[in-house]
VOTISE-967884 format. One record per residue (C-alpha): x, y, z; residue number from 1; residue in three letters. Coordinates in steps of 0.02 Angstrom, whole numbers, plus 32768, in hexadecimal, padded with zeros to 4 digits. Each point is the difference from the previous one (the first is absolute). Layout:
% residues N
REC     u     v     w  seq  type
REC     X     Y     Z  NUM   ALA
...
% end
This chain:
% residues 213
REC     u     v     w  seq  type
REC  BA7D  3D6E  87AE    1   UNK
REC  80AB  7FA5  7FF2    2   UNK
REC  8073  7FF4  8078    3   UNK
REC  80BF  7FCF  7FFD    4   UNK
REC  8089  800D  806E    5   UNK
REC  80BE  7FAA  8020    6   UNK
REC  801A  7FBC  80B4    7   UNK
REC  80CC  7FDE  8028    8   UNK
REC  8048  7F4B  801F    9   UNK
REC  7FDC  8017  80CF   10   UNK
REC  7F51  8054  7FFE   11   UNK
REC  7FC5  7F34  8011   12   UNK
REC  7F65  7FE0  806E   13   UNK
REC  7F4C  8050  7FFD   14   UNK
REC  800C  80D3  7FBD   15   UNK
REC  7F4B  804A  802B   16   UNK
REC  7FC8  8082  7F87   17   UNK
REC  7F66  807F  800C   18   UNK
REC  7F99  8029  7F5E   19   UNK
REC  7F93  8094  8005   20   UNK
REC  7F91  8035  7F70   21   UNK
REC  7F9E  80A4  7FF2   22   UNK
REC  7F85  8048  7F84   23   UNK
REC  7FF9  80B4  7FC6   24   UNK
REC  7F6F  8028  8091   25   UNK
REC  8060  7FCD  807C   26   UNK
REC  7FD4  7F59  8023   27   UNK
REC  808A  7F76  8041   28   UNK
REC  8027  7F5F  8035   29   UNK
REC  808F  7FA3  802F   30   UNK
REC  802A  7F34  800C   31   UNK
REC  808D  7FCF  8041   32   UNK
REC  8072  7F49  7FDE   33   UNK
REC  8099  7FA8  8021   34   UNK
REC  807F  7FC3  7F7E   35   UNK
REC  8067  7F69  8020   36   UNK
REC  80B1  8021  7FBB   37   UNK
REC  8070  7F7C  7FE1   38   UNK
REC  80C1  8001  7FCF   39   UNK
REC  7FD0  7F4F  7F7D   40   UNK
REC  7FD4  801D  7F4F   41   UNK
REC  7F2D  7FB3  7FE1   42   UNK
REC  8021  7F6E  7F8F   43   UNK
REC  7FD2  8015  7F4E   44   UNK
REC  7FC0  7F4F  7FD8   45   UNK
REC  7F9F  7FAB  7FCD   46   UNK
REC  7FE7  805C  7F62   47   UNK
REC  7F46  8007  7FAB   48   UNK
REC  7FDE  7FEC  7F44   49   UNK
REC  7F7C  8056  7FBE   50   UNK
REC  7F75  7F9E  7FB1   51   UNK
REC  8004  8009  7F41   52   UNK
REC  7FC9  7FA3  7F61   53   UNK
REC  802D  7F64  7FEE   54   UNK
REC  7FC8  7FD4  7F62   55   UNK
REC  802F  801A  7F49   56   UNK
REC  7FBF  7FCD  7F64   57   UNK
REC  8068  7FAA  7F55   58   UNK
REC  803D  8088  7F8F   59   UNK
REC  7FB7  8099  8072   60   UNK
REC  806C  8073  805B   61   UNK
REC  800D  7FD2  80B5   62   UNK
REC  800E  80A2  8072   63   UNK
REC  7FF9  7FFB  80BA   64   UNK
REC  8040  8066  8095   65   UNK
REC  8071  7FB5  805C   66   UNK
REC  801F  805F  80BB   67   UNK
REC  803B  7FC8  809E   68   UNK
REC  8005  806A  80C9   69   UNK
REC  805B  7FD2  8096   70   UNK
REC  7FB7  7FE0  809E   71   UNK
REC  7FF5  80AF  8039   72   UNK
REC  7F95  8011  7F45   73   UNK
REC  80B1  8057  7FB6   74   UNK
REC  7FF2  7FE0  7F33   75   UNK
REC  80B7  7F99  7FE5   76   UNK
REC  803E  7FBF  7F5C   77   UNK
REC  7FC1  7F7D  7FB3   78   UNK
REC  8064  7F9D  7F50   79   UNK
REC  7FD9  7F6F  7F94   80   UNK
REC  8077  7F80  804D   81   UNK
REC  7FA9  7F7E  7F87   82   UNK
REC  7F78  7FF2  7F6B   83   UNK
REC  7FEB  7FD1  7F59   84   UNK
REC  806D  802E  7F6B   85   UNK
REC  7FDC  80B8  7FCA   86   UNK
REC  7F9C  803C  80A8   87   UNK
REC  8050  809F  803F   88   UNK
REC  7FD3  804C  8096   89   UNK
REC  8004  80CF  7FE6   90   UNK
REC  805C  8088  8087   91   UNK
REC  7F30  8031  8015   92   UNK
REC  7FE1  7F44  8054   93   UNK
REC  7FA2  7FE4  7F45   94   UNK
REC  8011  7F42  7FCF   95   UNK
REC  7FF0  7FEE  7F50   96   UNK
REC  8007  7F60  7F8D   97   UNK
REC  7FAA  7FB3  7F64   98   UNK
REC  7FE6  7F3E  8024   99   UNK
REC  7FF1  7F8D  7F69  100   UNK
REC  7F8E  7F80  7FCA  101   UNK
REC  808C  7F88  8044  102   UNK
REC  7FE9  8050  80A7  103   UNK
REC  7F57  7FC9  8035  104   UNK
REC  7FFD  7FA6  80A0  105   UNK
REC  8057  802C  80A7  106   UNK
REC  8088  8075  7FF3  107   UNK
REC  8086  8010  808E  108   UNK
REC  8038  80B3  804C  109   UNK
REC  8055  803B  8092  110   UNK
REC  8014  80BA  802F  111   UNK
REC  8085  8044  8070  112   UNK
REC  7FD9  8081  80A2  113   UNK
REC  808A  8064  803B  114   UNK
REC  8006  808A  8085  115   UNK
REC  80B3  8040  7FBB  116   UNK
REC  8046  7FD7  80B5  117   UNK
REC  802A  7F43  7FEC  118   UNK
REC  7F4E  7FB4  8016  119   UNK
REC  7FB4  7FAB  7F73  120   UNK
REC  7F6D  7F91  7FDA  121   UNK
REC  7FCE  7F99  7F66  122   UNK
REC  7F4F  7FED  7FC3  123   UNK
REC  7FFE  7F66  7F8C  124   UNK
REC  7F42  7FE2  7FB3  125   UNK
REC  7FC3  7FD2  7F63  126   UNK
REC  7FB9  805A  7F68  127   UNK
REC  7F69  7F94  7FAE  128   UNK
REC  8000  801C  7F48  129   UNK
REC  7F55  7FE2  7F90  130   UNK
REC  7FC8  801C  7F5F  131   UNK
REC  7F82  807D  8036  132   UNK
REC  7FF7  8091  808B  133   UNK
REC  7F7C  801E  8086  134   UNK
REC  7FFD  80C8  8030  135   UNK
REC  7F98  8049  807C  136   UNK
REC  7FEA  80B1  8005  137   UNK
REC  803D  8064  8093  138   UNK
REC  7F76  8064  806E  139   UNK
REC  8025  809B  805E  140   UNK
REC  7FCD  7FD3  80C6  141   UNK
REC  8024  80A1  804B  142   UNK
REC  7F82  808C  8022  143   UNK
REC  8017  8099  7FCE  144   UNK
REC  8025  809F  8043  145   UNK
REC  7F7B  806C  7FD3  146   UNK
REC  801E  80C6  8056  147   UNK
REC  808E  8064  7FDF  148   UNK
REC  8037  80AC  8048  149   UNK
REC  803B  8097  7F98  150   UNK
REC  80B4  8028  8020  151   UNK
REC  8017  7F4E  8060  152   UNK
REC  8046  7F65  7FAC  153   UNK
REC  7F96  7F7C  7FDA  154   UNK
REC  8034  7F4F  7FFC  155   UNK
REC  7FA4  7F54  7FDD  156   UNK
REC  8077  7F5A  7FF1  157   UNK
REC  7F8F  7FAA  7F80  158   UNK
REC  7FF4  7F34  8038  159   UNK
REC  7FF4  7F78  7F81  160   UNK
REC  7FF1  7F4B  8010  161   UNK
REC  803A  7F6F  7F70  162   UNK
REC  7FCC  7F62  8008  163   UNK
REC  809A  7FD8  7F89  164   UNK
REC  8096  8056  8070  165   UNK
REC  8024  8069  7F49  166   UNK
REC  8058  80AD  8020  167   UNK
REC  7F7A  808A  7FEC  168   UNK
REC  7FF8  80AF  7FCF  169   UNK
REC  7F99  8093  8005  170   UNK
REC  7FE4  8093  7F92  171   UNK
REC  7F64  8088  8021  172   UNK
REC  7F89  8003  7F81  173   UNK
REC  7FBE  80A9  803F  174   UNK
REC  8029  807A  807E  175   UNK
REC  8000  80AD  801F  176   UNK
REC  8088  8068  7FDE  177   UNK
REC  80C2  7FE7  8069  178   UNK
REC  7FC1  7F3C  803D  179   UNK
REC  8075  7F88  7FD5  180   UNK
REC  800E  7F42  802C  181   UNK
REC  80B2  7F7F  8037  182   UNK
REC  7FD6  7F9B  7F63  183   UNK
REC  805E  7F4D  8061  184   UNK
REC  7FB6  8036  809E  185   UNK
REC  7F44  805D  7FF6  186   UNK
REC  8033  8098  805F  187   UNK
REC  7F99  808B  7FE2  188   UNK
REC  801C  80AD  8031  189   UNK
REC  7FC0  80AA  7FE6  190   UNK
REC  8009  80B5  8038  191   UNK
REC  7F67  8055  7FB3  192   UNK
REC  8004  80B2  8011  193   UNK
REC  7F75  8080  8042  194   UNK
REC  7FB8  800C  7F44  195   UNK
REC  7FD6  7F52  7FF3  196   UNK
REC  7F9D  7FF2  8095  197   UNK
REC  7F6C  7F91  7FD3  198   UNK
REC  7FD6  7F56  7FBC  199   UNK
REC  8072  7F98  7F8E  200   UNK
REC  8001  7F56  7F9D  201   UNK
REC  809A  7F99  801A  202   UNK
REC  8001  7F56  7FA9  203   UNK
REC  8094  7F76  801C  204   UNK
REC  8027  7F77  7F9D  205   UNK
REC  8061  7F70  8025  206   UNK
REC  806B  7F8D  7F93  207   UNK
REC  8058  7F57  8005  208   UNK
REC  80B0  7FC7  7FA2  209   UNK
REC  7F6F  7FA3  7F89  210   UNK
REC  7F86  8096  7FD9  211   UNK
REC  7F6F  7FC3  8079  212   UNK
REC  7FC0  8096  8036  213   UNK
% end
């Protein structure tokens, strides 16, 4: 259930509301609350960066995803304000860049947050460049959701951790037929009809920007 509503600019103060939910026998219940209106906007700072990889190695393609919510956990822009020569940062948050040999060592960065409205924030850090690169393959941490009805969607939000911060995607290696998965986000859902009532192998794999799987 989702709710959503617009109050005007002099419905301030506490607005009690009444939930009841029912099932199809009958059964209800109720809960009741009170919601504080206020005529000020919530602030929108401080923003949060997400964790990614911070890493690279010489002459390998650096990729890393590069996101950033307000405080209300809004997703707001975020640009390169500064990097190294040739590092672009893509309209999908992708960071992309191919350090040189020249490059190993501590390289500077700092990555601009803004909310659109006049609020920004800058994230400087550095990038440590090496001749080699450690990857650690990402595990899936979720459990599963394992019954389905006919006729009814199904849905599973496949979780997976990275040690690394890389972006990750998922693909189903089998599934019955009509499943599909968000490949950026793990969402799976499903509608199986009456005639595939029974047991079924789903398999999920997960992938890093380097191929550890």
């Amino acid at each position: 259930m989702f709710c959503t509503g617009h109050r005007n600019p002099g419905d301030v103060g506490q607005v009690p509301f009444t939930v009841a939910v029912a099932d199809q026998d009958g059964g209800e219940t109720t809960h009741s609350f009170a919601l504080d209106v206020d005529n000020a906007s919530p602030s929108t700072t401080p923003f949060t960066l997400d964790p990614f990889r911070t890493t690279a190695a010489a002459g390998e393609v650096y990729r890393a995803h590069a996101a950033a919510t307000d405080a209300l956990g809004r997703p707001i822009q975020v640009s390169l304000s500064s990097g190294p020569s040739g590092m672009k940062l893509g309209v999908d948050g992708m960071l992309e860049w191919t350090p040189a040999a020249s490059d190993i060592g501590q390289v500077p960065l700092i990555l601009l947050a803004d909310d659109g409205i006049g609020n920004q924030q800058q994230f400087p850090f550095e990038l440590t460049v090496s001749q080699r690169l450690a990857n650690n393959a990402p595990r899936i941490v979720s459990e599963p959701v394992i019954f389905a009805v006919a006729d009814r969607e199904y849905s599973y939000n496949v979780t997976a951790e990275d040690a690394d911060h890389d972006a990750l995607s998922f693909e189903l290696l089998a599934a019955p037929t009509g499943m599909s998965i968000d490949r950026v986000h793990g969402r799976i859902r499903w509608t199986p009809p009456v005639e595939l009532v029974g047991s079924h192998d789903v398999s999920v794999r997960v992938v890093d920007a380097y191929g550890a799987e």
